[in-house]
C-alpha positions in Angstrom: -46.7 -66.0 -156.5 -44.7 -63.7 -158.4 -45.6 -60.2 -159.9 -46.7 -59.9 -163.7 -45.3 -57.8 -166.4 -47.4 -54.5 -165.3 -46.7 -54.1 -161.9 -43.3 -53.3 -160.4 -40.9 -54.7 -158.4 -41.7 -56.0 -155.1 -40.0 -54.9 -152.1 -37.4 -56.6 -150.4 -39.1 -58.0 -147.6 -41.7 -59.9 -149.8 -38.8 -61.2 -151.8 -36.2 -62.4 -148.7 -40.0 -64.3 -147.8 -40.1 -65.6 -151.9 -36.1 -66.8 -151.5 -37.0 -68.4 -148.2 -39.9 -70.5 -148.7 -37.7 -71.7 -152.1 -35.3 -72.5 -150.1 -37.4 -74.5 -147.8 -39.3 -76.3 -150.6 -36.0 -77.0 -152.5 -34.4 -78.3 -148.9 -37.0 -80.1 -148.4 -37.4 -81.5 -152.1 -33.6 -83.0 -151.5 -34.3 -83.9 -148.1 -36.9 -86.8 -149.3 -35.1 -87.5 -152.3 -32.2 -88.2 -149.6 -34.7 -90.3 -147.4 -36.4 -92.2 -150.6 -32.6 -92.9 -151.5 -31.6 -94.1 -147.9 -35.3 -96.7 -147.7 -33.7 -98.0 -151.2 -30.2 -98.5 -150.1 -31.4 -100.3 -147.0 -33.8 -102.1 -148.2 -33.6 -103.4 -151.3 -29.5 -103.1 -151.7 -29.4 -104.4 -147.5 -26.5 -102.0 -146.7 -25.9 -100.4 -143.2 -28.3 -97.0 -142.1 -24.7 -95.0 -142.6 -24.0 -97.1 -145.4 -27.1 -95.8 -147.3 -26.7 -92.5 -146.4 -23.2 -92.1 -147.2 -24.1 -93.2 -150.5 -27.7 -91.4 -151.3 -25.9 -88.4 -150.4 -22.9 -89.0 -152.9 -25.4 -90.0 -155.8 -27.6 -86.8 -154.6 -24.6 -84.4 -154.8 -23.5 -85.8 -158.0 -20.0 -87.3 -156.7 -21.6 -91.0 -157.1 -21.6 -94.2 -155.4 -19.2 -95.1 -153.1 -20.4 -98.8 -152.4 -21.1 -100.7 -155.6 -21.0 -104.3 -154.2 -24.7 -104.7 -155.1 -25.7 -108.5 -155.3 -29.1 -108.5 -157.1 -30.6 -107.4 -160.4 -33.2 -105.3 -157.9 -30.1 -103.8 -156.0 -28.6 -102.4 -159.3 -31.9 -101.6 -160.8 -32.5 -99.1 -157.7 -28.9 -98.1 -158.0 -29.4 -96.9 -161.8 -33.2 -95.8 -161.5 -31.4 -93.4 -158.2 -28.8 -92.2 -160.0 -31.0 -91.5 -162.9 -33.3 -89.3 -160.8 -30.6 -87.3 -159.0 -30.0 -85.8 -162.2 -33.2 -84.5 -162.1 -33.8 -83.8 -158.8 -30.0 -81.6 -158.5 -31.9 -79.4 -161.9 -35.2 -79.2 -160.4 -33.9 -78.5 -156.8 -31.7 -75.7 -158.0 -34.9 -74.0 -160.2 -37.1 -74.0 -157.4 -34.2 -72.5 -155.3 -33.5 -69.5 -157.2 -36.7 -68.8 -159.3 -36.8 -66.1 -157.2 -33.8 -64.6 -158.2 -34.4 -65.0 -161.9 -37.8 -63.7 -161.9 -36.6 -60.6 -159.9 -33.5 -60.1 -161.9 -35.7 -60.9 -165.5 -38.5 -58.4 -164.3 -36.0 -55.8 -163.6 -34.7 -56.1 -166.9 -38.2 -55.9 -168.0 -39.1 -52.8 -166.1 -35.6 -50.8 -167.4 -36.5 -51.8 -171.0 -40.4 -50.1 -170.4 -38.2 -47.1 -169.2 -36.2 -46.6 -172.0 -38.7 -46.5 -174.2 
């Protein structure tokens, strides 16, 4: 997807389309994570549709849960495993969101260094 070492930079157009399918895989990325999170909270914790998503979203975003009322050793198992992977996800959403920068900023760097030389 990206250029190697030897060749040079590509243009702008090719990478506005890199940083905007990212974007779109990273949105989407968080927007199951949100859904997997709201089936959990539903189902297995029983709270309200708005309930679930009010508190997916805050364990998603990092703020964490607003609601912690949960009743059963399943409810707070989700709750932990959740909160757990929305560490993960926030890392891995943000890498796939601007890899594009980083490469294009690294490979710059890259291609000044063969000039100096």
């Amino acid at each position: 997807m990206f250029e190697n070492r030897t060749t040079g930079l590509a243009p702008r157009p090719t990478f506005a389309w890199r940083l905007a399918l990212s974007a779109t895989i990273g949105a989407a990325f968080v927007g199951v994570s949100l859904l997997v999170g709201m089936l959990g909270y539903r189902f297995i914790i029983g709270e309200a549709w708005i309930d679930a998503f009010l508190d997916a979203a805050m364990i998603l975003s990092g703020m964490g849960p607003v609601n912690t009322h949960f009743q059963t050793g399943a409810g707070k198992a989700f709750a932990g495993i959740f909160a757990l992977y929305s560490g993960f996800a926030a890392i891995a959403a943000a890498g796939i969101i601007f890899a594009p920068v980083v490469h294009r900023f690294l490979h710059r760097f890259h291609l000044d260094e063969e000039r100096r030389k």
